[in-house]
ZAMITI-158704 format. One record per residue: residue in one letter; x, y, z of N, C-alpha, C in turn. Coordinates in steps of 0.05 Angstrom, whole numbers, plus 5000, padded with zeros to 4 digits. Layout:
<recs>
aXYZXYZXYZ ...
</recs>
This chain:
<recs>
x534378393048532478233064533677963070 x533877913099535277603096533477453091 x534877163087533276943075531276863100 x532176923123531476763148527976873151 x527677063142524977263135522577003128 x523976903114522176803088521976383094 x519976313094518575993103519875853077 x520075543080520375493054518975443034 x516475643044514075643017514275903004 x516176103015516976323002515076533024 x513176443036511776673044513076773076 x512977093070513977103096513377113120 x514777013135513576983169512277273183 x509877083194508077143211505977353188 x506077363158503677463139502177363135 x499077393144496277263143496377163115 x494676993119492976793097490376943097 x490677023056488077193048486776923032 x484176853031482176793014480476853001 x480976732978478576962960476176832967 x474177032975470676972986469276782969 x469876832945466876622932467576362939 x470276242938469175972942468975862964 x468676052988468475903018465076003015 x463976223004460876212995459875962998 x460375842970460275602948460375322973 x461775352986462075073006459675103028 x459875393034457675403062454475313054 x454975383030452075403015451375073009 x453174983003453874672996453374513026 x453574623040454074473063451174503076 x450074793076447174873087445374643071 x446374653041444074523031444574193032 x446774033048447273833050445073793074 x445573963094444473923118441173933110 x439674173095436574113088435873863073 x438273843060436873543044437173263065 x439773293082438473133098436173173118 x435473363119433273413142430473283129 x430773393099428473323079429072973075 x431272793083431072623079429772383109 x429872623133429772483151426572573160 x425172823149422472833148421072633132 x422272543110421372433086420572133095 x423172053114423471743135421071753142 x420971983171419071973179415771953168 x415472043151412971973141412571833126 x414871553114413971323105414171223127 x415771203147414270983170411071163184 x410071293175407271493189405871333161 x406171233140405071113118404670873121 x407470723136407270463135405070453160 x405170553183403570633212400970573199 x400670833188397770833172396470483156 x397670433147396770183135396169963148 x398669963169398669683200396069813203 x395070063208393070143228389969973212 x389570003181387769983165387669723169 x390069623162390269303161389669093185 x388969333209389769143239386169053243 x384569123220381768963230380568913204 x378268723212376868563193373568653190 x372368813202370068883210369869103194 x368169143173367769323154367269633170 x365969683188365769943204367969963215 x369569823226371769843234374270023221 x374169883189375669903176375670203161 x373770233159372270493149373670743177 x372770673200373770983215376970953222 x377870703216382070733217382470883195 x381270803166382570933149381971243155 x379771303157378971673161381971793186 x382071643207383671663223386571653219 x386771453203390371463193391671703177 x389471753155389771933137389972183155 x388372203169388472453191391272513204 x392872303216395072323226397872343205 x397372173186399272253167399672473157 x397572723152397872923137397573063158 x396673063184396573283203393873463195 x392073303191389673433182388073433202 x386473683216385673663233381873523231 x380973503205378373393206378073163179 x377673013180376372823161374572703156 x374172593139372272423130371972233111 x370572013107369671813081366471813077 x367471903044364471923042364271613029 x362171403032361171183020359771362995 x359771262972358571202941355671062949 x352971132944351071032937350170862906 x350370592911349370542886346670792865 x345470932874343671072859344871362858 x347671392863348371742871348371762894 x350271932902350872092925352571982942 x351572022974352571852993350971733014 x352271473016351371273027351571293059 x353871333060354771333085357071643086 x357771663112359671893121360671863149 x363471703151364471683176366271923174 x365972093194367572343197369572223221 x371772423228373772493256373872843253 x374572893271374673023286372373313301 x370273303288367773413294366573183323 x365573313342365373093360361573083354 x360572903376357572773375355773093380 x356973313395354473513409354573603381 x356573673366357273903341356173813321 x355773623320354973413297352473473296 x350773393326348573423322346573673320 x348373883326348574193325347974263286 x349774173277351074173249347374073237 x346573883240344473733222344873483204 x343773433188343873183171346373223161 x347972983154350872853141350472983117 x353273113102352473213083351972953052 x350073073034350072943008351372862992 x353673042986354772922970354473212955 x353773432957354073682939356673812948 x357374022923359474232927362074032917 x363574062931366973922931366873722932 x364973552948364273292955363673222931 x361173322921360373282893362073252862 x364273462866365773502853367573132853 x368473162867368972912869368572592865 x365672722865364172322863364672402829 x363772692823361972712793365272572769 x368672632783369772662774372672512798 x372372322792375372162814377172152814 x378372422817381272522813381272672837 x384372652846384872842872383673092864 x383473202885382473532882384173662908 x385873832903387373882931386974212920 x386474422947386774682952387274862974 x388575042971389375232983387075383011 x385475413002382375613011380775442996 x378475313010375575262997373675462983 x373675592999372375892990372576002970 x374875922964376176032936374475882899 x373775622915372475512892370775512884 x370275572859367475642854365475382861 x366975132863365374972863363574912890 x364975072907363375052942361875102945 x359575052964357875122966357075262990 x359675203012358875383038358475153065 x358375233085358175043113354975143127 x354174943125351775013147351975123169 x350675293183351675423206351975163233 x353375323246354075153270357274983257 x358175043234359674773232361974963234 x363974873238367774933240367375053220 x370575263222370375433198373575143183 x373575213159375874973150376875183120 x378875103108380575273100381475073078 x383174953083384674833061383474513058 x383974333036383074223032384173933009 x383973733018385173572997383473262997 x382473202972380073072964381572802955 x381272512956382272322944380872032941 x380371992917378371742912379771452926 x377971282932377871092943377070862927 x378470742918377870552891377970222897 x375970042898376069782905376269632879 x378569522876379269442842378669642826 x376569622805375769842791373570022793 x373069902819370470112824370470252839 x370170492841370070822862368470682886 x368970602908368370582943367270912950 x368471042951368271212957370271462958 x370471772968372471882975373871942998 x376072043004377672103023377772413026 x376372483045376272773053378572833070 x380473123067381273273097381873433094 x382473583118381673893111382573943139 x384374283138385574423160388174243169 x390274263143393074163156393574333173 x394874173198396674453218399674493197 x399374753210402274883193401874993159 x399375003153399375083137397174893107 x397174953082395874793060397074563059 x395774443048396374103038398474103016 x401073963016402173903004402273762976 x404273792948403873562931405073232943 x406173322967406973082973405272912993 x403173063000400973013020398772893002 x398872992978397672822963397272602958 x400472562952402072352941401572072964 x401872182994401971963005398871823014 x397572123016394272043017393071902996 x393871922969393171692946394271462954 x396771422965397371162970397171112996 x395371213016394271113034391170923017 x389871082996387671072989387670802978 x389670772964389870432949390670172970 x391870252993391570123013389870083028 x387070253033385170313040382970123027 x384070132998381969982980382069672988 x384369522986385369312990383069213021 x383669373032383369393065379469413066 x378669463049375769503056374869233036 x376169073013375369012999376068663014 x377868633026377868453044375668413066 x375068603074372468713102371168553083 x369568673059367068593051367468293040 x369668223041370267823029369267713061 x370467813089370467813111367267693109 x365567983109362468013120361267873106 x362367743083360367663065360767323073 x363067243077362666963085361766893107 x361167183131359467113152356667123146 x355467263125353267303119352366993109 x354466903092354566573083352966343102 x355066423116355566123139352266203157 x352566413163349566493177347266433158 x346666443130344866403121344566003116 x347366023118347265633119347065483141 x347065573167346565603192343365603196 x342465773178339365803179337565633165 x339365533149338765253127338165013154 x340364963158340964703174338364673196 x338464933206336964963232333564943216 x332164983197328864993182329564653172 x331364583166331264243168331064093182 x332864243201334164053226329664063248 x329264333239326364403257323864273239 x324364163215321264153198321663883196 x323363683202324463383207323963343227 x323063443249323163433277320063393285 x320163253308315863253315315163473322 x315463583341314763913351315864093344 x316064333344317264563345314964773322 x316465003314315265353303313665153275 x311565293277309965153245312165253226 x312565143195314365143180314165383162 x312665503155313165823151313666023175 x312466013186313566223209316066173211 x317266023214320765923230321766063194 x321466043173322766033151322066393145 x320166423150319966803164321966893175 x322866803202323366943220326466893216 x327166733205329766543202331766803183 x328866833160330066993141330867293142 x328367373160328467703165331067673181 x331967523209334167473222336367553210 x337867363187339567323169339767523153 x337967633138337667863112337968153124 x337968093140338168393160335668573149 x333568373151330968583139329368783155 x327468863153325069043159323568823173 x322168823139319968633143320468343122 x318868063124319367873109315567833111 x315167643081312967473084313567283072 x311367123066311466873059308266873050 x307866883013305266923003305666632990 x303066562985301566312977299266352958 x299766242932296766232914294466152926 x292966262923290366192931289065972905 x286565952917285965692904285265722871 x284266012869283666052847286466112816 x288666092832291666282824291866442815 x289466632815288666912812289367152825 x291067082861290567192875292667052889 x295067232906297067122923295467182952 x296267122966295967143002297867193014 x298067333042300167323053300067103079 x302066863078300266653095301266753122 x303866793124306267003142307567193144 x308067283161309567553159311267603178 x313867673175315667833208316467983203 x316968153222318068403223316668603234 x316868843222314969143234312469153222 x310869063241308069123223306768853208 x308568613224306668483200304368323205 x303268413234299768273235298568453219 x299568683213297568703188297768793164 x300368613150299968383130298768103139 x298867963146297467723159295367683148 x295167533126292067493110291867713088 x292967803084292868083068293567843039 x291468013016290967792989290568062969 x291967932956292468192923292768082903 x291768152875291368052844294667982849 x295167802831298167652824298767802802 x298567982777298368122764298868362777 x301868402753304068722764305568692773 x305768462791307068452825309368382824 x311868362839313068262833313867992845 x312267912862311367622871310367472844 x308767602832307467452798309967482789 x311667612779313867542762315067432771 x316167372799317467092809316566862804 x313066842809312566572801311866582765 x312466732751311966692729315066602714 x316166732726318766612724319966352733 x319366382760320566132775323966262781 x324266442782327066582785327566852800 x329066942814329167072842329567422830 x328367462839327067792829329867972852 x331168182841332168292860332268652858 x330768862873329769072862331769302887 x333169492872334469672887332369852897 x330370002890328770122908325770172884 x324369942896321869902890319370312875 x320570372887319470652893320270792864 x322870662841323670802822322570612803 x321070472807320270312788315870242798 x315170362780311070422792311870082766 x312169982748311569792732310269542749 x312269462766310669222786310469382817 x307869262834307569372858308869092877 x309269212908309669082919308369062946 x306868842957304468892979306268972999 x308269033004309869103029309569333030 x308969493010308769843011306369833021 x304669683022301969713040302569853062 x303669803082303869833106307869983116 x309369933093311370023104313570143078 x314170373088315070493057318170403052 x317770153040320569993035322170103002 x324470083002325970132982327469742971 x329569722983329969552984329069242979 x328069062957326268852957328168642950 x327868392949328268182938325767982940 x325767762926323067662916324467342911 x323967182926325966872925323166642927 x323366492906320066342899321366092910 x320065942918319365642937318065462912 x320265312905319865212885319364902893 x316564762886317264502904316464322870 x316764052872317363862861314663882831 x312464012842310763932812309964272808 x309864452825308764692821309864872840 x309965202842310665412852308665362885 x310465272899309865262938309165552936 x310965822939310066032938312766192933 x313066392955314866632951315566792974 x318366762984319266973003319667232987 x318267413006318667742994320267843023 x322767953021324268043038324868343036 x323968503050324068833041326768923063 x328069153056328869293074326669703071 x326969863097326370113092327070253075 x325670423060327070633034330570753051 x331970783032334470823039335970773059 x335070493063337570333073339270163062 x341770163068343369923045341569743017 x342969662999340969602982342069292988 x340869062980341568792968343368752942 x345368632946346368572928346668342911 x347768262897347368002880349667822896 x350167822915351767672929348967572953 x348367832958345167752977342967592968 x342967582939341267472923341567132922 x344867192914345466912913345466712934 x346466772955345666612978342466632988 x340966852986338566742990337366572980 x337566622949336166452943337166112944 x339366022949339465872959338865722982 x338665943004336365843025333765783018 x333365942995330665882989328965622980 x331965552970331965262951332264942972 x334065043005333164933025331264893041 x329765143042326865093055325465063034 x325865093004322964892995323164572999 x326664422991326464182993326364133027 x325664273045325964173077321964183076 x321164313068317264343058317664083059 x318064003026318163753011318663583028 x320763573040321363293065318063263080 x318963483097316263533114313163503102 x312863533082310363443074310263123063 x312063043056312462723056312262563080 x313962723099313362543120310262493138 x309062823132306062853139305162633126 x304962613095303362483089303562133087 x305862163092306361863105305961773129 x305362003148303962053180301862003174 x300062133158297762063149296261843139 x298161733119296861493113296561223128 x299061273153299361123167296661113186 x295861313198293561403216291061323204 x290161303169288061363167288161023167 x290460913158289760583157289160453183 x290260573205289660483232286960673233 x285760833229283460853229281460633218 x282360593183279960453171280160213189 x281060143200281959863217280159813236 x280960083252278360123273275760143261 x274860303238271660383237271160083219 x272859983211271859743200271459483217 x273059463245272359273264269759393281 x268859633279266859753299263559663277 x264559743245262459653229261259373219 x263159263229263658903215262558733246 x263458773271263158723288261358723312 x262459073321261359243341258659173338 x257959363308254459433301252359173293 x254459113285251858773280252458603304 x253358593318253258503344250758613357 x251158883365248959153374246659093356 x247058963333244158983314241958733315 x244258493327243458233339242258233364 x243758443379242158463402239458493404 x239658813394237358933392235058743375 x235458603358233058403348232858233365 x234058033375233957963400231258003424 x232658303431230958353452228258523440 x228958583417225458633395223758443411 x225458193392223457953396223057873420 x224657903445223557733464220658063477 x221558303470219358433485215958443465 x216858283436213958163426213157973442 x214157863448212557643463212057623485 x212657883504211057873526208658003523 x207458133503205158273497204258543515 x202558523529201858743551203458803581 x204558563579207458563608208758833607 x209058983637209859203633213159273630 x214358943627217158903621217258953588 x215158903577215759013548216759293543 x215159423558216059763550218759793564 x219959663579222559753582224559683561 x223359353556225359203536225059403504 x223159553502222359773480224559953483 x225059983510226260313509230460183514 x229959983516233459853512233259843483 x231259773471231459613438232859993418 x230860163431231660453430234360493430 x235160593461238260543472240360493456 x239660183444241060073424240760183392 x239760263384239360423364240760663359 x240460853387241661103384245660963381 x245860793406248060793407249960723374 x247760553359249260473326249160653313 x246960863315247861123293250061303316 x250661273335253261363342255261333330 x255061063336257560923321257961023299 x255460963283256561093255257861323247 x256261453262257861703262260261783272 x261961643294264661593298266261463280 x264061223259265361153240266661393224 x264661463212264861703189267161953203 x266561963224269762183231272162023238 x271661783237274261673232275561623208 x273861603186275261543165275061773143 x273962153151272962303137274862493148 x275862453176276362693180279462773169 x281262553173283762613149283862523130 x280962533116281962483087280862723068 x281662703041279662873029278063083028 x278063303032275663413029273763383011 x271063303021269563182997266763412993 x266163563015264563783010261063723023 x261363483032259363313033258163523057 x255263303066253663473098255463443120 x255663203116257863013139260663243144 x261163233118264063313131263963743133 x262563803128261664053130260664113159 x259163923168257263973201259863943208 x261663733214263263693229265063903232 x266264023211268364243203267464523221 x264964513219263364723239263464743261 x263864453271263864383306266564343308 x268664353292271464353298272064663302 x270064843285270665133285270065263311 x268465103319266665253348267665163371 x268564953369269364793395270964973419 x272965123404274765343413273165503433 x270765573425268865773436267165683470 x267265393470266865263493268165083496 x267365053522268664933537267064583550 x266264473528265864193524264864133496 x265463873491264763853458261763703461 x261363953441258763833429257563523425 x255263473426254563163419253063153384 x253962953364253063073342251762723337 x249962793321248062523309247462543289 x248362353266247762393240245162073233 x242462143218241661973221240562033180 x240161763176238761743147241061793129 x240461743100241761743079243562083069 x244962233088245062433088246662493071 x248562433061250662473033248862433005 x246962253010246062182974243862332974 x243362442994240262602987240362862984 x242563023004243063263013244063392981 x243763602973244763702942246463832957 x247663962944250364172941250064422952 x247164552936246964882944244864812979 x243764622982243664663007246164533039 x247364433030249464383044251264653048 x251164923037252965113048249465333064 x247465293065246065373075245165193108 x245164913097245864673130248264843145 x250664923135254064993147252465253155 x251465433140251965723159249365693177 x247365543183244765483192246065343224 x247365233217249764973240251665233253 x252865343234255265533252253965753270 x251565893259250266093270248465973299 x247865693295246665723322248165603342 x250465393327252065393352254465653361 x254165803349255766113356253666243382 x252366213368249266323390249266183417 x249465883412249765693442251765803458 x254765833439257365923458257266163468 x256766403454256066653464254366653488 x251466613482248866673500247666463522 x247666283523246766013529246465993556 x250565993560251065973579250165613588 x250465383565249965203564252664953571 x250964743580254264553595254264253579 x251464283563250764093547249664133522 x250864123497249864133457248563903453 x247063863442246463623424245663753390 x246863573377246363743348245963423330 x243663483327242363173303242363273282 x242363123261242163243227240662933216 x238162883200236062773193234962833170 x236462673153235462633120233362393106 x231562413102230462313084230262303055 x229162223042228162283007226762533004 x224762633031223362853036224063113043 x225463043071225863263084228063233096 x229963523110233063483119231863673155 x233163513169232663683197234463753208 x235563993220237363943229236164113267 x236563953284236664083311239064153325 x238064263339240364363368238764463391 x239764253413238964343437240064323451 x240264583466242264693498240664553522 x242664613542241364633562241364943588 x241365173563242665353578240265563583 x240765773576238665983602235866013579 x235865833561233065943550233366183531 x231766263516231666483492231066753509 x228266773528228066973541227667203523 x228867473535228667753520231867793507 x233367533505236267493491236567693465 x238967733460240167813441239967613418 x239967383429240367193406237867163384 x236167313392234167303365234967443346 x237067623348237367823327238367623301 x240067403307241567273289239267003277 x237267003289234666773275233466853261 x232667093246231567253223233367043198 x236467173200236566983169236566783174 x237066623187235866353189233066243182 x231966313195228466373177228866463153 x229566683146228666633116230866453102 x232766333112234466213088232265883089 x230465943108228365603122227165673094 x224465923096222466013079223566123051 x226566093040227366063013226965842993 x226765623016227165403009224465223015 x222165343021219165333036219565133058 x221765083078221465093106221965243123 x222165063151220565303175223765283192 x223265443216224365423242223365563256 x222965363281221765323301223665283323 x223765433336224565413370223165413393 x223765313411222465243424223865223467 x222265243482224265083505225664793502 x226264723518228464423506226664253520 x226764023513225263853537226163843569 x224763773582225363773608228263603611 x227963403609230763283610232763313602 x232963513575234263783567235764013585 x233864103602233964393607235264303639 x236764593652238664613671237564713689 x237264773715237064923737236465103733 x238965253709239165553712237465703693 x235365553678234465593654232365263648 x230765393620229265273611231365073593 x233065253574233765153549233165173524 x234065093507232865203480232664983456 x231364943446230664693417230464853398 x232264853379232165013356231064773333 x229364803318228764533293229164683262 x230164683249230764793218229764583210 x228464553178227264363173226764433140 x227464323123226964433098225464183079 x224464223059223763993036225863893020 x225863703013228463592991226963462963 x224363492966222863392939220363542937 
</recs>
């Protein structure tokens, strides 16, 4: 064999190159699996930036509803899940809330009520650990789909944690391509703690708007109860509140005189003309334990607790209460009761705490406001005594000079028929000083004191009625009527006074009252005479029975009569009513 055969590697020319198989195996295999692990490294990319996506997405708003349907939404796109959901945590169990995706509005409402919180859902609140599966169906813990709803298959469950407290869970269900991953897990939990961050900010968000709006509502019951005109000062501190608290209904109750017994002085919201006057034992309530406390009552749903009642269930089946007392400088002003409807959001002690610090503004804005009244007041009544004291010191003994005066000059004309006129001026002047007086006395009675007297009782009557027509009455008080008049007949004078001038305004049809009241040591009178259509075959007799007998309880009379001629109208005779009782 010549040498020339043979390469200088010894092998001879043009004889293939053999390789032994396994280790070109060993490389291809090396190389396939170079290439999946990068594929697995560049899927892997991809869905931390679908993670980071997800979070910009959570993170891109401030508005607690907002925040709530990105997260359901993100989670949806990250895992390729075709339906989701967040269930909200109810403080009492279950669920609060349920923002779903991908079920639309017809299907939904096809489907029925949001679910509870049973089955898998359940499983979940009862126990806040992922729950991920293959088939639902498969678990014993399911409970099944209401008809009408999607059929759904696989499933992966993940709690929603705000610091240390369960928010709620993270529902989804029907990956495309197949079950939920451990790695779908993995990133849906750490969507979920991002989630948490992201809702727990919302509610710092809503709550310093809830702030500023309830201090907003401060400013504005100051800025209005400091002011001359504007909303009476409970109503505005009503309406201010229901506004702000996102309530139902609000009142505003007041002890009554006896403190036996709360009142409702106001009310807003649904239904509340009738609470409006509405009065219940203070005892149970939880208006009485506010003011027995002096400290702000705050009740998750009134309905799990029968120990104290609450007058808002009267009329509206509330869950939700809070109870914030009006605390003013010597004693309990009263009590805002703020309800929401059974199972709506509850109040929280963040709600509590800013209310009741409104509360603590509208009692000291009261306090302003009733200082300044009564420094309005005292101002008025001194420019009153001013007046009834220049009209009593002056006016009347002037008028009293006169009238003796012209006494005396119509004695001494004797039978001259200029006497009887100078008689009927000397008169004139007479009526006109017990006028006076009696302008005195409502000048210096009517803002002061309630003293319970005849005086200030008749008057209170003709302030009650006045509303009812349409000119004011003429009123005459004559004789010693405060020192003679007793007690128990002064509320029989008031309903004797209200009943027949109710009768004038109704029936009459009168354009002129006159109402005298006439005390002696003996006897008390009191008249009224219209000038309107006369008694006739009227209705108005039906209401002079008790009047008569409250006359003949007391062994006097009443007597009606036509009015005098110079009394009575065109359209009518008129009417003289005389009540008349003994006082000795």
């Amino acid at each position: 064999m010549a040498s020339d055969d043979f390469g200088a590697d010894g092998l001879r020319r043009g004889a293939a190159l053999n390789f032994v198989d396994g280790p070109r195996l060993e490389l291809d295999e090396l190389l396939t699996q170079l290439v999946d692990r990068a594929g697995d490294v560049i899927a892997t990319q991809g869905r931390l930036r679908g993670l980071l996506a997800a979070n910009t997405m959570i993170s891109g708003d401030v508005a607690l509803p907002a925040v709530l349907r990105h997260i359901v939404e993100a989670a949806c796109q990250l895992v390729d899940a075709r339906y989701g959901a967040l269930g909200v945590l109810a403080p009492e169990g279950g669920l609060q809330e349920f923002i779903h995706v991908g079920i639309d509005d017809e299907t939904a409402a096809r489907i029925g009520p949001l679910p509870a919180g049973k089955g898998l859902l359940g499983a979940l609140i009862d126990d806040p650990r992922p729950i991920r599966l293959p088939r639902m169906s498969e678990d014993l813990r399911s409970v099944g789909f209401p008809p009408d709803h999607p059929p759904m298959s696989s499933f992966l469950g993940v709690p929603v944690r705000v610091r240390d407290e369960v928010f709620g869970n993270l529902y989804l269900t029907e990956r495309t391509g197949g079950e939920f991953t451990a790695e779908d897990e993995e990133l849906v939990t750490a969507l979920a703690a991002t989630a948490g961050v992201a809702i727990e900010n919302a509610r710092l968000f809503e709550q310093a708007g809830r702030q500023q709006s309830w201090l907003h509502a401060s400013m504005q019951i100051t800025r209005q109860l400091l002011s001359v005109d504007g909303e009476e000062p409970l109503k505005l501190i009503a309406r201010q509140t229901q506004q702000v608290a996102d309530a139902d209904i609000v009142t505003v109750v007041l002890p009554t005189a006896s403190g036996r017994r709360l009142m409702v002085e106001v009310a807003s919201g649904t239904r509340a003309e009738e609470l409006t006057g509405y009065t219940y034992p203070v005892e149970h309530t939880l208006a009485g334990l506010a003011f027995e406390s002096g400290r702000a009552v705050l009740v998750g749903d009134v309905t799990e607790d029968p120990k104290f009642r609450v007058h808002l269930s009267e009329v509206l089946p509330v869950g939700p209460v809070m109870v914030l007392p009006l605390v003013g400088k010597h004693q309990m002003r009263g009590a805002l009761v703020i309800g929401r409807l059974h199972g709506r959001e509850r109040f929280d002690e963040a709600d509590l705490a800013m209310a009741t610090t409104f509360a603590n503004h509208a009692a000291v804005a009261l306090e302003l406001a009733d200082a300044r009244t009564d420094q309005q007041r005292v101002v008025l009544l001194e420019d009153r005594d001013r007046i009834a004291r220049d009209l009593h010191d002056h006016v009347i003994q002037r008028l009293f000079a006169a009238g003796l005066t012209v006494q005396s000059v119509a004695g001494g004309l004797g039978e001259d028929p200029r006497a009887e006129r100078l008689e009927r001026v000397v008169t004139g002047i007479d009526e006109t000083i017990r006028q006076i007086r009696t302008s005195i006395f409502e000048l210096r009675g009517q803002l002061g004191p309630e003293t319970g007297t005849a005086r200030s009782r008749l008057l209170g009557v003709l302030a009650e009625v006045a509303p009812l027509i349409s000119f004011e009455p003429r009123l005459r008080f004559s004789g010693p009527i405060d020192s003679v008049v007793p007690e128990p007949v002064v509320d029989d004078l008031e309903a004797v006074a209200r009943e027949l001038l109710t009768n004038v305004a109704r029936h009459a049809q009168a354009t002129h009252v006159d109402v005298a009241l006439t005390a002696s040591p003996a006897e008390l009178v009191l008249e009224v005479l219209d000038d309107g259509v006369g008694m006739g075959h009227s209705e108005r007799r039906s209401g002079l029975a008790n009047l008569r007998q409250r006359a003949e309880r007391r062994d006097g009379s009443l007597v009606i009569s036509p009015a005098p001629t110079q009394e009575s109208s065109s359209s009518g005779e008129g009417t003289h009513v005389r009540w008349t009782i003994p006082l000795s």
